[in-house]
N, C-alpha and C positions, 0 to 999 in steps of 0.2 A: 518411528514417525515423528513424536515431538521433538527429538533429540536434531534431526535433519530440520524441522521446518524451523528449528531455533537458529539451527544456524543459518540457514538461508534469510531467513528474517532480518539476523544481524550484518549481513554484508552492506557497503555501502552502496547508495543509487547514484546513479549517473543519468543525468539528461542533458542530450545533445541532439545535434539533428548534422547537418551535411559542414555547416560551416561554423558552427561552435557550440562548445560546454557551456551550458547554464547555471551558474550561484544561482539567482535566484529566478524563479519562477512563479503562476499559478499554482500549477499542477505539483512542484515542491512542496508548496506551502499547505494545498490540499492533502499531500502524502503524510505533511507532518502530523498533522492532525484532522484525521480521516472523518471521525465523528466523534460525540463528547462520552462518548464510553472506553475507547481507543484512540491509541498511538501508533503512531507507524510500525513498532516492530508488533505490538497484538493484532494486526489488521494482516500483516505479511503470514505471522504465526498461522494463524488460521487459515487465509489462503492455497497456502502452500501445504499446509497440514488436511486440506479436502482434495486437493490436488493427487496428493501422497495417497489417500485413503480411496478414493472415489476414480480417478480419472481426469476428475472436472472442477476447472474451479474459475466462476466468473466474478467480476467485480461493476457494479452497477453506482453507477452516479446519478444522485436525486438531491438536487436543489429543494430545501422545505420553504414552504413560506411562512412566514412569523406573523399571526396574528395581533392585532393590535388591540 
């Protein structure tokens, strides 16, 4: 299972839609750097590695808000 979700991890991403390939994006720049514990490929790693193991594997998006 680690061995598959490393490599899957390490492939590159693609984001387009019907009429072009995006360099840059939001949602890129969110991939790159998913939250301050992980990077893209430990965010994929484990993903894909609950995927493997479970069936299931979601990814939830939560804006935090910064106390002042």
């Amino acid at each position: 299972v680690k061995l598959i979700a490393e490599a899957a991890a390490a492939l590159p991403l693609v984001l387009q839609d019907a009429e072009r390939r995006y360099d840059a994006h939001p949602v890129l720049t969110l991939i790159r750097r998913p939250n301050m514990a992980q990077g893209r490929a430990e965010l994929f790693e484990a993903l894909f590695g609950q995927l493997l193991l479970s069936g299931n594997a979601f990814v939830e998006a939560v804006r935090a808000e910064l106390s002042r």
